[in-house]
N, C-alpha and C positions, 0 to 999 in steps of 0.2 A: 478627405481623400476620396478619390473617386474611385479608384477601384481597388478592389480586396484583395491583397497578394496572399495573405494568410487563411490557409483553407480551414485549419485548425491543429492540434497536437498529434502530432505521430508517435509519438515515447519519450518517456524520461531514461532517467539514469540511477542506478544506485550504484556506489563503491562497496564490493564485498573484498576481504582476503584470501578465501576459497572458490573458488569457483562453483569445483564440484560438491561442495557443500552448499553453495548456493544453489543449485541446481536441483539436488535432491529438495532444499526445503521448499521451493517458491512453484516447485512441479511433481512433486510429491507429496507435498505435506500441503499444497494450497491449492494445486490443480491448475497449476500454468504449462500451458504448451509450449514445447521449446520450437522457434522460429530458427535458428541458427545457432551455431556456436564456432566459437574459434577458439587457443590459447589463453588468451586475453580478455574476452568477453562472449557473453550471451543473453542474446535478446529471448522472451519469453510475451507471451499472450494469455489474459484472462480473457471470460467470454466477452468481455463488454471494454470498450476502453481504449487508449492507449496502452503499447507494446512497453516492457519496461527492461530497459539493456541492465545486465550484469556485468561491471565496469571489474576484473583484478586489478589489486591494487595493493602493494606493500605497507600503504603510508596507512597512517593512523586518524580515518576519515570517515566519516558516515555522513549521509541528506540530512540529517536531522539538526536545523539551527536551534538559533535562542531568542526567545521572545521574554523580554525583561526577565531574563535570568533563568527562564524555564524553558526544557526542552520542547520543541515545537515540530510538528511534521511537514513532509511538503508532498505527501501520497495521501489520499483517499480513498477507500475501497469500499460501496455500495454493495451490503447483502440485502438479503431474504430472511435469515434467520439468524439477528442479532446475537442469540442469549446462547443458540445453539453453537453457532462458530465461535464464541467466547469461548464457552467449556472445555470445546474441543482445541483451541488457543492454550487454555491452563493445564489439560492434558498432554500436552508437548514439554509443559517447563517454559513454555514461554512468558516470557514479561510481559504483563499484559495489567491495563487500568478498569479498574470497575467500569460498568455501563453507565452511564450519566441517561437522565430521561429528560430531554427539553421540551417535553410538551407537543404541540402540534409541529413542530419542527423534528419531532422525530427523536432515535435514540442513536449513541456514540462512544465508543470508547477508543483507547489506544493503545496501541504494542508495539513489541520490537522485535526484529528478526535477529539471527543470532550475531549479526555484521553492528548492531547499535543503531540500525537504520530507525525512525519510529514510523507507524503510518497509526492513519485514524481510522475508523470503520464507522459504519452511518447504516443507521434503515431510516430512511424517511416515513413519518406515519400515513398514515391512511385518511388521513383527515386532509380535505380542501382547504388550501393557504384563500383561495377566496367565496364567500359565502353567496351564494342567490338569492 
């Protein structure tokens, strides 16, 4: 292809049932800026990233598929302080998986917002993937 139509990702989507419950946790409880909001939806901004739309929705839905039987996420969220925004993750009552440590690849865990959405969180280590 010779030329690139795709600049890259503008936002994703998640389905909540609340709105304004999504609103408080994802800009309250996370530190997302709200961008807009209608009825229907609201789009939000972390500092870094794509924009991510808050889709209402009646129906019984979440982003989160299945990978041989297990739930799987389709968000990632890149902190600074893995071990610290866990805590503060289990001190909400939020659902949330131990930190996994892979080594030079950094550490990871996953949670869920209160919609069943899952995302994963990641600090990459500090170590160079290549050596000199």
């Amino acid at each position: 292809m010779e030329e690139s139509f795709i600049e890259g990702i503008e936002y994703t989507e998640v389905p909540v049932s609340d709105l304004e419950m999504a609103l408080d946790w994802y800009c309250i409880k996370l530190g997302a800026k709200v961008l807009f909001q209608n009825t229907e939806l609201a789009a939000v901004d972390f500092m870094t990233g794509p924009s991510l739309f808050l889709v209402k929705t009646s129906d019984q839905t979440t982003s989160t598929f299945l990978v041989n039987g297990e739930d799987h996420y389709s968000i990632g969220f890149k902190v600074k302080n893995i071990e610290g925004f866990h805590n503060y993750l289990k001190g909400l009552g939020t659902k949330v998986n131990e930190i996994k440590d892979e080594g030079v690849v950094g550490k990871f865990f996953t949670f869920y917002d209160p919609f069943g959405n899952m995302f994963d969180v990641h600090h990459i280590s500090s170590h160079s993937y290549c050596e000199e």
